[in-house]
PDB file of N, CA, C, O and CB in Angstrom:
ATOM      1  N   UNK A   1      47.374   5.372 -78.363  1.00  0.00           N
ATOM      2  CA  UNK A   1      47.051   6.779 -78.470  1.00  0.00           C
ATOM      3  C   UNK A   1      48.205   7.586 -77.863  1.00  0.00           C
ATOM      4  O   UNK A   1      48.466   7.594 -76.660  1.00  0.00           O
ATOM      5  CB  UNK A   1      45.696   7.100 -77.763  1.00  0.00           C
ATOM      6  N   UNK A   2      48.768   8.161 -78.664  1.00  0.00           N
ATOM      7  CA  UNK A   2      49.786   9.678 -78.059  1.00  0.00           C
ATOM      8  C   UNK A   2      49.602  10.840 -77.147  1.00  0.00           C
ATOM      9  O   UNK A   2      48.829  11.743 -77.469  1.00  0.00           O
ATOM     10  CB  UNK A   2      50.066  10.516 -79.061  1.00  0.00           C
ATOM     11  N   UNK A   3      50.076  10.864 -76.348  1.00  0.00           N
ATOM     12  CA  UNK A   3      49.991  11.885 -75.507  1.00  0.00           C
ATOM     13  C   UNK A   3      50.357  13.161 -75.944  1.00  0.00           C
ATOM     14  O   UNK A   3      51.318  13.152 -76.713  1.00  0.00           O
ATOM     15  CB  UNK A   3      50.631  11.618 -74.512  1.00  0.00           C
ATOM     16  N   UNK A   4      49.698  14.679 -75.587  1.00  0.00           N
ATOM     17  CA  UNK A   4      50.699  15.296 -75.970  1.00  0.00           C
ATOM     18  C   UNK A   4      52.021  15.781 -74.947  1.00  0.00           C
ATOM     19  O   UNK A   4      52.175  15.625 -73.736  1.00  0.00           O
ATOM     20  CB  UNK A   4      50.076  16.274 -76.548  1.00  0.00           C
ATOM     21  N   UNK A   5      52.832  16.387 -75.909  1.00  0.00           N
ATOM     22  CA  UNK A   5      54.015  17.070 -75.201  1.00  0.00           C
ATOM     23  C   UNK A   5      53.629  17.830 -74.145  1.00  0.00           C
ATOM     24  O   UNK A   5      52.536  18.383 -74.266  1.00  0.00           O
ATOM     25  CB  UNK A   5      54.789  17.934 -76.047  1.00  0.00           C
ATOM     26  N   UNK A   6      54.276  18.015 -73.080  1.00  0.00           N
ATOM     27  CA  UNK A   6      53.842  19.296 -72.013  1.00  0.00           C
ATOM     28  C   UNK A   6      54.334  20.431 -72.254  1.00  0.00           C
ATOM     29  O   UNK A   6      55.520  20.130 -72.393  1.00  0.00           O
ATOM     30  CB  UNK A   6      54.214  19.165 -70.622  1.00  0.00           C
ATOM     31  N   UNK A   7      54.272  21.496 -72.398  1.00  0.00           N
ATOM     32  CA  UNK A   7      54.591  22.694 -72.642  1.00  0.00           C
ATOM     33  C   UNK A   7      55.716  23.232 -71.584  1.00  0.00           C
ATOM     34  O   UNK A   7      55.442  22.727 -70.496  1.00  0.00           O
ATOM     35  CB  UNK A   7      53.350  23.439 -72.666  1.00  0.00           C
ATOM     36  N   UNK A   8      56.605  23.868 -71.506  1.00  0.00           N
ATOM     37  CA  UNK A   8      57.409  24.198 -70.450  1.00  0.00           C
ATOM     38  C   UNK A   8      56.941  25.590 -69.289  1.00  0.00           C
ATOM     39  O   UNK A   8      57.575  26.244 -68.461  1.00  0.00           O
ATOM     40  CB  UNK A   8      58.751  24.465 -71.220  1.00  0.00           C
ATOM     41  N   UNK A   9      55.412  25.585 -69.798  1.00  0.00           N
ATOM     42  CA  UNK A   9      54.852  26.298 -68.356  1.00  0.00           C
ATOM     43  C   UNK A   9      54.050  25.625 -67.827  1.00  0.00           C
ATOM     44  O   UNK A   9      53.698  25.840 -66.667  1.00  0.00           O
ATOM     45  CB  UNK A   9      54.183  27.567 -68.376  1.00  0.00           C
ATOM     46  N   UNK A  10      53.428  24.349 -68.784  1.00  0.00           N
ATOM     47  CA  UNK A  10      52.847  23.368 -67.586  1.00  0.00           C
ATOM     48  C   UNK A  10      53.984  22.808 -66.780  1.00  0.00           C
ATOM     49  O   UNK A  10      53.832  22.593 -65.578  1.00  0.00           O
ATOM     50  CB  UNK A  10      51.971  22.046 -68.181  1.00  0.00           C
ATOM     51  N   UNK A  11      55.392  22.503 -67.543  1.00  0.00           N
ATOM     52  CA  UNK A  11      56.095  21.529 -66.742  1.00  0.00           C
ATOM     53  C   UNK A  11      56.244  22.313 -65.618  1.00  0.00           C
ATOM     54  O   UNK A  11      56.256  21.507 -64.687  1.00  0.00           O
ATOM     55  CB  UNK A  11      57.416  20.943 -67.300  1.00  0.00           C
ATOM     56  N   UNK A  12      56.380  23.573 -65.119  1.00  0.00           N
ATOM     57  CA  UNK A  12      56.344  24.513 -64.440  1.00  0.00           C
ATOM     58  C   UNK A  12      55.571  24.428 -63.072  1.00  0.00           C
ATOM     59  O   UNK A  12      55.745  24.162 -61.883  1.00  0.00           O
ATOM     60  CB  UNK A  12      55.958  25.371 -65.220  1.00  0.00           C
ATOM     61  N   UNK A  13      54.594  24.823 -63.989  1.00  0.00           N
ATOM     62  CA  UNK A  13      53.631  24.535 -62.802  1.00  0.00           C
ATOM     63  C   UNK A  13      53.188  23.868 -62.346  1.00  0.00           C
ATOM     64  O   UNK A  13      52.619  24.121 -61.285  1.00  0.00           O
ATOM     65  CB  UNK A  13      52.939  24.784 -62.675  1.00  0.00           C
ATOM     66  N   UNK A  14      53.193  22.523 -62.934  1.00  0.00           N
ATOM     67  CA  UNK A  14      53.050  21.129 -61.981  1.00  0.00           C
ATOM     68  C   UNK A  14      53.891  21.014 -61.190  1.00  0.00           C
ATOM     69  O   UNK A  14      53.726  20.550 -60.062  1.00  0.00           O
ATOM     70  CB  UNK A  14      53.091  19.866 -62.560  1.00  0.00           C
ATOM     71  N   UNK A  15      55.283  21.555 -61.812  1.00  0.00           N
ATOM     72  CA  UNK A  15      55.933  21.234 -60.345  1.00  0.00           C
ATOM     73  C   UNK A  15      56.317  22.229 -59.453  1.00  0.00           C
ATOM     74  O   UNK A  15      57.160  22.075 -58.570  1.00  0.00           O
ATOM     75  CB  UNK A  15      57.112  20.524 -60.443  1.00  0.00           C
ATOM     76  N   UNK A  16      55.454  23.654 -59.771  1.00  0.00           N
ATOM     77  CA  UNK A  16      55.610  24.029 -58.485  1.00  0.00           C
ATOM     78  C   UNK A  16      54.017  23.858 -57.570  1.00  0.00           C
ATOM     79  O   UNK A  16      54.021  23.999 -56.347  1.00  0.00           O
ATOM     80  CB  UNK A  16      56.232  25.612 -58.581  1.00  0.00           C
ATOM     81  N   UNK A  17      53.306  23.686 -57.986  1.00  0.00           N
ATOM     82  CA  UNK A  17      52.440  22.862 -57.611  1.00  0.00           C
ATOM     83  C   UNK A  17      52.629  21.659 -56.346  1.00  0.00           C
ATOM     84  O   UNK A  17      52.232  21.697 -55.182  1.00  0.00           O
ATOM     85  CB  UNK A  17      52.191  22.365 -58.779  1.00  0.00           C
ATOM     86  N   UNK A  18      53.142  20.952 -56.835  1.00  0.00           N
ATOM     87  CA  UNK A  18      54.090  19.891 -56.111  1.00  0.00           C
ATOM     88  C   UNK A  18      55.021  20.483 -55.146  1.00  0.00           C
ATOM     89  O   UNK A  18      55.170  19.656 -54.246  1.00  0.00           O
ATOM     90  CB  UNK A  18      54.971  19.108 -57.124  1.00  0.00           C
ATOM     91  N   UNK A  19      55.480  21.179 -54.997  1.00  0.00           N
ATOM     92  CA  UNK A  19      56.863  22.021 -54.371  1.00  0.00           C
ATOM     93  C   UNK A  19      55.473  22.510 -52.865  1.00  0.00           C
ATOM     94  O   UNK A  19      55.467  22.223 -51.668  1.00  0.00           O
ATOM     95  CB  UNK A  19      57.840  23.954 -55.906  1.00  0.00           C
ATOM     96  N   UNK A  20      54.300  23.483 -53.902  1.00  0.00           N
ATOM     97  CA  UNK A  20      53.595  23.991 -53.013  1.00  0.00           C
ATOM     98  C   UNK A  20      52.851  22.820 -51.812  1.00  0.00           C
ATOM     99  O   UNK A  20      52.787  23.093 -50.613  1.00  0.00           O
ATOM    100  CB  UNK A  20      52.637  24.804 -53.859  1.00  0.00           C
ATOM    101  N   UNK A  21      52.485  21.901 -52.231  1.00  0.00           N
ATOM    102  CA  UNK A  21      51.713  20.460 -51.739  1.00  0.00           C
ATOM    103  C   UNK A  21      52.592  19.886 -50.840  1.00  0.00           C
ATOM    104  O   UNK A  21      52.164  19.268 -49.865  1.00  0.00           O
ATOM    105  CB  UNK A  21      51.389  19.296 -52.944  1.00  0.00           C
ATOM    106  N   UNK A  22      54.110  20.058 -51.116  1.00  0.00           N
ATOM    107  CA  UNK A  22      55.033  19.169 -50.192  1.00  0.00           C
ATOM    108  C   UNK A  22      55.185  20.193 -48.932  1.00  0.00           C
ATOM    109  O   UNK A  22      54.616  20.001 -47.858  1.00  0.00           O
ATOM    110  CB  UNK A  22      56.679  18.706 -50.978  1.00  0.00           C
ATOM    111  N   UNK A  23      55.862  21.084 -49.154  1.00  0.00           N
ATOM    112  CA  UNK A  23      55.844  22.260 -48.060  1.00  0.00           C
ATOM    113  C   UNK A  23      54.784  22.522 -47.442  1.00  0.00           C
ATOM    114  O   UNK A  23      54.832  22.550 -46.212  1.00  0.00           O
ATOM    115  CB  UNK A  23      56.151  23.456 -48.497  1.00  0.00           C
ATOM    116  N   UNK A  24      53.701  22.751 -48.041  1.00  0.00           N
ATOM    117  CA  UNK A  24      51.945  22.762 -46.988  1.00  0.00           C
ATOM    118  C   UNK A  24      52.269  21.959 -45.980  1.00  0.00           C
ATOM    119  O   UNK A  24      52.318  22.299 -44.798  1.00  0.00           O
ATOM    120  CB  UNK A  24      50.273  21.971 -47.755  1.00  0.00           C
ATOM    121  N   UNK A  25      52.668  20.068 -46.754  1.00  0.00           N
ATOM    122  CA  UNK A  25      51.868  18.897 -45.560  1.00  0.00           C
ATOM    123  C   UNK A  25      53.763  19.055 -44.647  1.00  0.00           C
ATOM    124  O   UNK A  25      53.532  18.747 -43.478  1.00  0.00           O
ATOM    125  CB  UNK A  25      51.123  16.403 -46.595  1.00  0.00           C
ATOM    126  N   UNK A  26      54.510  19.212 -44.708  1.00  0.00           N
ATOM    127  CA  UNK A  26      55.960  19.810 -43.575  1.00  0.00           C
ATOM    128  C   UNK A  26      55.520  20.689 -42.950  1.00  0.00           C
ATOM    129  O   UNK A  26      55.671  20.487 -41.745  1.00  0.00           O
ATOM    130  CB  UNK A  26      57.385  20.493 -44.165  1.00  0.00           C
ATOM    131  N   UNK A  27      54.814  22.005 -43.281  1.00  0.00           N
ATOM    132  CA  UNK A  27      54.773  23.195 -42.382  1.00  0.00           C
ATOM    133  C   UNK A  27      53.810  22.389 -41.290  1.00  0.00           C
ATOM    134  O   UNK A  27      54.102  22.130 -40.123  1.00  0.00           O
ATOM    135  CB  UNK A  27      54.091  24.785 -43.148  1.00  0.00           C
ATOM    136  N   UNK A  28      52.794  22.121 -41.871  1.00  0.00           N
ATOM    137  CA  UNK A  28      51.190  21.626 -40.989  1.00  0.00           C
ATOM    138  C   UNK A  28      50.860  20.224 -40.608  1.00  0.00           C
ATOM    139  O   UNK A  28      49.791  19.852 -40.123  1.00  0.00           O
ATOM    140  CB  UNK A  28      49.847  21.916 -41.909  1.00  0.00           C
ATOM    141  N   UNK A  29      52.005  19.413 -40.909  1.00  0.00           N
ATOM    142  CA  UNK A  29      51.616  18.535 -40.151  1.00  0.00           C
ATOM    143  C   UNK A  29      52.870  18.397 -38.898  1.00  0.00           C
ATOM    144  O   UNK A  29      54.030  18.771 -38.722  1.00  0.00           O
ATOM    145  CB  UNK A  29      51.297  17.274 -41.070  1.00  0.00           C
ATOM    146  N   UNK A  30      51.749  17.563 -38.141  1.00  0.00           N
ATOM    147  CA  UNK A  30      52.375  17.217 -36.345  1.00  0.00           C
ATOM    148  C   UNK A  30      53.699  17.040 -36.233  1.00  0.00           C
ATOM    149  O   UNK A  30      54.522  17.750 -35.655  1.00  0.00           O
ATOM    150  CB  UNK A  30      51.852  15.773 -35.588  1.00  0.00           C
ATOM    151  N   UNK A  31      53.869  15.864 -36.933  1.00  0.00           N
ATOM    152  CA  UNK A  31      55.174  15.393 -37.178  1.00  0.00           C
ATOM    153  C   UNK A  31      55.384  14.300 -38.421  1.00  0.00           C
ATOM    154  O   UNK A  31      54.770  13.282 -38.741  1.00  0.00           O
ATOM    155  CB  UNK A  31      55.617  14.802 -35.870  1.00  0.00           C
ATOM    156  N   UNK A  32      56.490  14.961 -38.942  1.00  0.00           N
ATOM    157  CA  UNK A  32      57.279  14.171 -39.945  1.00  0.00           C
ATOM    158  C   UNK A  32      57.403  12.857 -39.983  1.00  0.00           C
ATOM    159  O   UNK A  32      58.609  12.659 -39.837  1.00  0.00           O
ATOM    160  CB  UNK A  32      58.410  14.487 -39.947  1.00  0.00           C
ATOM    161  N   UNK A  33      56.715  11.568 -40.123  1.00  0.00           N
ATOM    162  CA  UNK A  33      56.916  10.144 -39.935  1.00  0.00           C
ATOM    163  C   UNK A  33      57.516   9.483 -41.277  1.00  0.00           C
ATOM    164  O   UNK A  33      57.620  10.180 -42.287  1.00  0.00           O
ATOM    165  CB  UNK A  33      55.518   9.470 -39.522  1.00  0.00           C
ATOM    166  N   UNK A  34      57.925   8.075 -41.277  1.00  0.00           N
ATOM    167  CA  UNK A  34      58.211   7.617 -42.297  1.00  0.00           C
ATOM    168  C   UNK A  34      57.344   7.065 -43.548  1.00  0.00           C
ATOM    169  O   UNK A  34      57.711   6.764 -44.684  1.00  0.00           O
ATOM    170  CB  UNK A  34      58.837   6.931 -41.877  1.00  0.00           C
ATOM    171  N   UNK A  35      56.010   7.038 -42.916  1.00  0.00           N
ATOM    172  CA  UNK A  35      55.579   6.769 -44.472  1.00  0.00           C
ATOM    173  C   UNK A  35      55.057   8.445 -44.782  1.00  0.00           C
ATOM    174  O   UNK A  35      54.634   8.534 -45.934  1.00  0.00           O
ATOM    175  CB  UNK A  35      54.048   5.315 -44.686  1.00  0.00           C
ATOM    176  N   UNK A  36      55.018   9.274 -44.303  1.00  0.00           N
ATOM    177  CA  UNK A  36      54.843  10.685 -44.797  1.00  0.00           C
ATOM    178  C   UNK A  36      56.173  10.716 -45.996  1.00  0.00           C
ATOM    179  O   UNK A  36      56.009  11.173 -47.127  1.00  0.00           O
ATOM    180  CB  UNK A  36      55.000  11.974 -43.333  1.00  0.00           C
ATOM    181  N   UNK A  37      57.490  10.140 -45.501  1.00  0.00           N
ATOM    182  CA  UNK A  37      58.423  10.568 -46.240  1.00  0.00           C
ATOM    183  C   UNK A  37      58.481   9.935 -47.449  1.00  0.00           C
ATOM    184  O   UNK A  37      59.030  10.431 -48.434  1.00  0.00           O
ATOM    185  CB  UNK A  37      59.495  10.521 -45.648  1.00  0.00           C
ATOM    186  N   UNK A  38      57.870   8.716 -47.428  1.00  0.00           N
ATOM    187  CA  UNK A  38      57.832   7.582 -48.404  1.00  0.00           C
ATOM    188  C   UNK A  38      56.607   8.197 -49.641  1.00  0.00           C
ATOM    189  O   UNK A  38      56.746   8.127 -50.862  1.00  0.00           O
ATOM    190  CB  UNK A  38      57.306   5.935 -47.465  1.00  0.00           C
ATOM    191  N   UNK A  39      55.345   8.830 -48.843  1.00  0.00           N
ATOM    192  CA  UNK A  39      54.786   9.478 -49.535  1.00  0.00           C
ATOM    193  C   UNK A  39      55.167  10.676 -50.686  1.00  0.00           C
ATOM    194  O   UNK A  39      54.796  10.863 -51.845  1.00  0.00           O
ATOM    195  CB  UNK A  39      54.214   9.727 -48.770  1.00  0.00           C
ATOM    196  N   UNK A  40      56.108  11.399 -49.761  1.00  0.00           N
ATOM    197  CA  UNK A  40      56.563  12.593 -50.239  1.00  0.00           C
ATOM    198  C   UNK A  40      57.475  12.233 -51.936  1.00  0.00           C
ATOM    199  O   UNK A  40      57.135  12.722 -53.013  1.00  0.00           O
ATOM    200  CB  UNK A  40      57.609  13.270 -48.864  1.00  0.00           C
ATOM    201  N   UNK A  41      58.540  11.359 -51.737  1.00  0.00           N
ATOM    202  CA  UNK A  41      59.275  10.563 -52.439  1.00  0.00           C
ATOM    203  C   UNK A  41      58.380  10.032 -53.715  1.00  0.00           C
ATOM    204  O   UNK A  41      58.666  10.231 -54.896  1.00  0.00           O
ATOM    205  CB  UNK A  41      59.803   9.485 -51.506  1.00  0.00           C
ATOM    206  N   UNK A  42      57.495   9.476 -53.333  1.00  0.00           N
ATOM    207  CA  UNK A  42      57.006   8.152 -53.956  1.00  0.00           C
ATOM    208  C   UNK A  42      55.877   9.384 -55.498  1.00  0.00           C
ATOM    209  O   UNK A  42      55.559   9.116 -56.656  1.00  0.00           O
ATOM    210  CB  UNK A  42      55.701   6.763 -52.254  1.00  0.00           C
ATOM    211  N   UNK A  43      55.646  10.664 -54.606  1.00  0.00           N
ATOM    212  CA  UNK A  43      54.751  11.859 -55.515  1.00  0.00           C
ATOM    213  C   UNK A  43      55.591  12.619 -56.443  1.00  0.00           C
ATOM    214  O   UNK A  43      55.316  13.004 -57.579  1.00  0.00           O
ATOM    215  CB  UNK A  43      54.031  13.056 -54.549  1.00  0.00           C
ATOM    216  N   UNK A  44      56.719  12.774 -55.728  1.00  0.00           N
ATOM    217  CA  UNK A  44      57.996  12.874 -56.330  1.00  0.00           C
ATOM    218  C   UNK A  44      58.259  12.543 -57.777  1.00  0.00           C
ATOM    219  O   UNK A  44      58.481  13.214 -58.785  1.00  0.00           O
ATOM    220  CB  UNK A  44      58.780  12.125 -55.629  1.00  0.00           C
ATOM    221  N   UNK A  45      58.123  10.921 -57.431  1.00  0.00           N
ATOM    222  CA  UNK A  45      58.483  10.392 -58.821  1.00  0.00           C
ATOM    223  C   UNK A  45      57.449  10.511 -59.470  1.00  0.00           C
ATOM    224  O   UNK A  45      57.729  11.103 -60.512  1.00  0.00           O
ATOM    225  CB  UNK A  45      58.952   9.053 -58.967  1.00  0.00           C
ATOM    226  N   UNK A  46      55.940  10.165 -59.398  1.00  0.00           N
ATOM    227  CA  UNK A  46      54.939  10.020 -60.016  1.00  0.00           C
ATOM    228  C   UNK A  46      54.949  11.379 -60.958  1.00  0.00           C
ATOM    229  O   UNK A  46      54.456  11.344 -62.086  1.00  0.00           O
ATOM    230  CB  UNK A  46      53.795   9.756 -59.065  1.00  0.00           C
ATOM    231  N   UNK A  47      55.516  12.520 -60.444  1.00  0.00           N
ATOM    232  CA  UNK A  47      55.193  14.109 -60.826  1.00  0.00           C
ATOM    233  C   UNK A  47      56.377  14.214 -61.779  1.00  0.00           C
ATOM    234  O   UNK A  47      56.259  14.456 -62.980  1.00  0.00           O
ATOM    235  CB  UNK A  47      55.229  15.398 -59.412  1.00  0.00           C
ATOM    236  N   UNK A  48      57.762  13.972 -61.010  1.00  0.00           N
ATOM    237  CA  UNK A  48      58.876  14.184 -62.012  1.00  0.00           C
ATOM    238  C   UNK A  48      59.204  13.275 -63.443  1.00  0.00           C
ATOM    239  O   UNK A  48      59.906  13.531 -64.420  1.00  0.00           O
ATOM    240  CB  UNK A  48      60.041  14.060 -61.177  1.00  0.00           C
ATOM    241  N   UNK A  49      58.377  12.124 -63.093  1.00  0.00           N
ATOM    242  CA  UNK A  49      59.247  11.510 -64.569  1.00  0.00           C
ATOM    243  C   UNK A  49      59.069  11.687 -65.571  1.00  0.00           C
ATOM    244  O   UNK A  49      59.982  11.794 -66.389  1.00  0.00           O
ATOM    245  CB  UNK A  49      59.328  10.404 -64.892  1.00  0.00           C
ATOM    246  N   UNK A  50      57.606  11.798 -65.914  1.00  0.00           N
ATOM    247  CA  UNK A  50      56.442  12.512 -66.699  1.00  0.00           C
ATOM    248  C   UNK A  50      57.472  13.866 -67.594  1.00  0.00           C
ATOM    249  O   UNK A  50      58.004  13.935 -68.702  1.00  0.00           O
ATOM    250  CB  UNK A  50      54.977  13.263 -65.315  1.00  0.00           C
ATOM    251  N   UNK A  51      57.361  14.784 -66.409  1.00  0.00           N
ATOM    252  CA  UNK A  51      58.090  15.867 -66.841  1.00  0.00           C
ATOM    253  C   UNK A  51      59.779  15.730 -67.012  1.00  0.00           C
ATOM    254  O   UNK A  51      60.363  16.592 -67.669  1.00  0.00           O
ATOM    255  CB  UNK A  51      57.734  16.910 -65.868  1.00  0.00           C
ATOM    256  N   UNK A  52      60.436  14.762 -66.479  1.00  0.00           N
ATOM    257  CA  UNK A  52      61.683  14.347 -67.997  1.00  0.00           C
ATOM    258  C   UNK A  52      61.324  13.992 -68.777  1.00  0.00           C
ATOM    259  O   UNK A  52      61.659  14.705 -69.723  1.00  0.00           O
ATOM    260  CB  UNK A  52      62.709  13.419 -68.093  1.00  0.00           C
ATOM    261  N   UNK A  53      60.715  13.158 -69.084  1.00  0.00           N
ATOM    262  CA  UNK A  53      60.367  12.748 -70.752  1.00  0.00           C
ATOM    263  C   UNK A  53      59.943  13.319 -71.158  1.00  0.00           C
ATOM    264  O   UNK A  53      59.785  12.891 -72.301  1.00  0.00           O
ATOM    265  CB  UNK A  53      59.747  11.876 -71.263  1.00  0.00           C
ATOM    266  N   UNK A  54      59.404  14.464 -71.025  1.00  0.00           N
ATOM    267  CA  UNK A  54      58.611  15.171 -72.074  1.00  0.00           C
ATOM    268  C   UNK A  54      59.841  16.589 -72.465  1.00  0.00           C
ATOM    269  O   UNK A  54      59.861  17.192 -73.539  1.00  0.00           O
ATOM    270  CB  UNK A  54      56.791  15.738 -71.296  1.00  0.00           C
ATOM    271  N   UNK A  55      60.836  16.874 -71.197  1.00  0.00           N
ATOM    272  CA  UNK A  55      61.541  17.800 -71.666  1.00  0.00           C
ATOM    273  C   UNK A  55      62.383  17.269 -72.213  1.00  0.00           C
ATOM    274  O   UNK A  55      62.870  17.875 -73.168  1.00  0.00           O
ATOM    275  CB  UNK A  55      61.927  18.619 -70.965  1.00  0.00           C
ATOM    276  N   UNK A  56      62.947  15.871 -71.853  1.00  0.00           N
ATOM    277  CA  UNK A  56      63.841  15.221 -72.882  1.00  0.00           C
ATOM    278  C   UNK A  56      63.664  15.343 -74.316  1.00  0.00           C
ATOM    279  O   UNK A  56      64.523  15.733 -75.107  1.00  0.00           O
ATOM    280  CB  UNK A  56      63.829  13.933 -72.687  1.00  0.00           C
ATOM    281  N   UNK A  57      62.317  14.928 -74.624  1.00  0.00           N
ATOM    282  CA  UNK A  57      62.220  14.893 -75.914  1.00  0.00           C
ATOM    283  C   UNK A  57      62.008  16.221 -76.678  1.00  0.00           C
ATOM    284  O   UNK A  57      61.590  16.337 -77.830  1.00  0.00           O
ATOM    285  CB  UNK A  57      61.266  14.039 -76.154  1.00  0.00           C
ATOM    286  N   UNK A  58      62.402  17.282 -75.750  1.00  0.00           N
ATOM    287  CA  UNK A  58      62.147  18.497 -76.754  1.00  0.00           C
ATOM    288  C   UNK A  58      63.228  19.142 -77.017  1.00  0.00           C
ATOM    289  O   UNK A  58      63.199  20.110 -77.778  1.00  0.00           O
ATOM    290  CB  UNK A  58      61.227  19.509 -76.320  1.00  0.00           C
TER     291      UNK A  58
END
């Protein structure tokens, strides 16, 4: 089954979405540790790759 294309105001706003979610848990949390960063990274990719391939292909 095909997915569809993302539109370039969803790609948008998912990732500022994401932008908003990363900066929240930096401002408010205690302190910065390493699997926070691994987290941060790891949402990163899950969020961005999605949205290359889909602008790639347009």
């Amino acid at each position: 089954m095909a997915r569809k294309k993302l539109t370039p105001i969803q790609m948008g706003f998912i990732a500022l979405l994401w932008v908003f979610f990363v900066v929240f848990i930096i401002v408010y949390s205690s302190e910065i540790t390493g699997p926070t960063i691994v987290s941060i990274i790891i949402s990163g990719i899950i969020v961005f790759i999605p949205i290359y391939k889909s602008f790639r292909k347009q």
